[in-house]
MARGUPA-255048 format. One record per residue (C-alpha): residue number from 1; residue in three letters; chain; x, z, y. Coordinates in steps of 0.05 Angstrom, whole numbers, plus 5000, padded with zeros to 4 digits. Layout:
<rs>
R  num  residuo  cadena    c1    c3    c2
R  NUM      Ala       A     X     Z     Y
...
</rs>
This chain:
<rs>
R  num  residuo  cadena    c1    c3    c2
R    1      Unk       A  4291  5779  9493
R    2      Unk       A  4287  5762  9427
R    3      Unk       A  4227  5723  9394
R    4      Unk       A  4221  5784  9335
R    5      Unk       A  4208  5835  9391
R    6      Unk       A  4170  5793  9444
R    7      Unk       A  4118  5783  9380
R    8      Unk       A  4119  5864  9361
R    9      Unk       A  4113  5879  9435
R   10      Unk       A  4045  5835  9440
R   11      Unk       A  4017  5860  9378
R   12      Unk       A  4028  5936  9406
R   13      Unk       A  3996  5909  9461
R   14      Unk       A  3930  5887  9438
R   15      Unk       A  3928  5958  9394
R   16      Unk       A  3938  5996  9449
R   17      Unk       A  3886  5947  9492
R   18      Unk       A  3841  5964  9433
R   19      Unk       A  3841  6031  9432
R   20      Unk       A  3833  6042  9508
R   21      Unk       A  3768  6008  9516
R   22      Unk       A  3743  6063  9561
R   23      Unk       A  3776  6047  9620
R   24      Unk       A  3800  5959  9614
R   25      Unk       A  3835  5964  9693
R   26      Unk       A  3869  6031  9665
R   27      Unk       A  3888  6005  9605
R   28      Unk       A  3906  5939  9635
R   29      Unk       A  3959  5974  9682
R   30      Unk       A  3988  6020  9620
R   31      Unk       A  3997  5958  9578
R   32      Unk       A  4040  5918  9639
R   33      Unk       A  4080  5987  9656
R   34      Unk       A  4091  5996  9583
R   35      Unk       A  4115  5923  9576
R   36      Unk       A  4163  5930  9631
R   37      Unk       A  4192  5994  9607
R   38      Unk       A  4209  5954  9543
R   39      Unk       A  4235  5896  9587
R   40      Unk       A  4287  5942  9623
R   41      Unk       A  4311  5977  9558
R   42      Unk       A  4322  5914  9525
R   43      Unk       A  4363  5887  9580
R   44      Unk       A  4411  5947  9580
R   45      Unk       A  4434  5931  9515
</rs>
């Protein structure tokens, strides 16, 4: 993973931590799912 995307990914992370605020444990398990799904599809490039 590149340092470029691992950067973008964390900054999507805290926006989208930041706009769930509702529910943190919800939000919490989106944001690692999320991050995972953009894990796997970096790795099949």
């Amino acid at each position: 993973m590149s340092e470029k995307s691992t950067i973008l990914l964390r900054k999507d992370t805290i926006k989208s931590l930041k706009n769930k605020k509702a529910h943190p444990r919800q939000s919490y398990d989106e944001v690692i799912r999320h991050m995972s799904q953009i894990v796997q599809r970096i790795k099949q490039r």
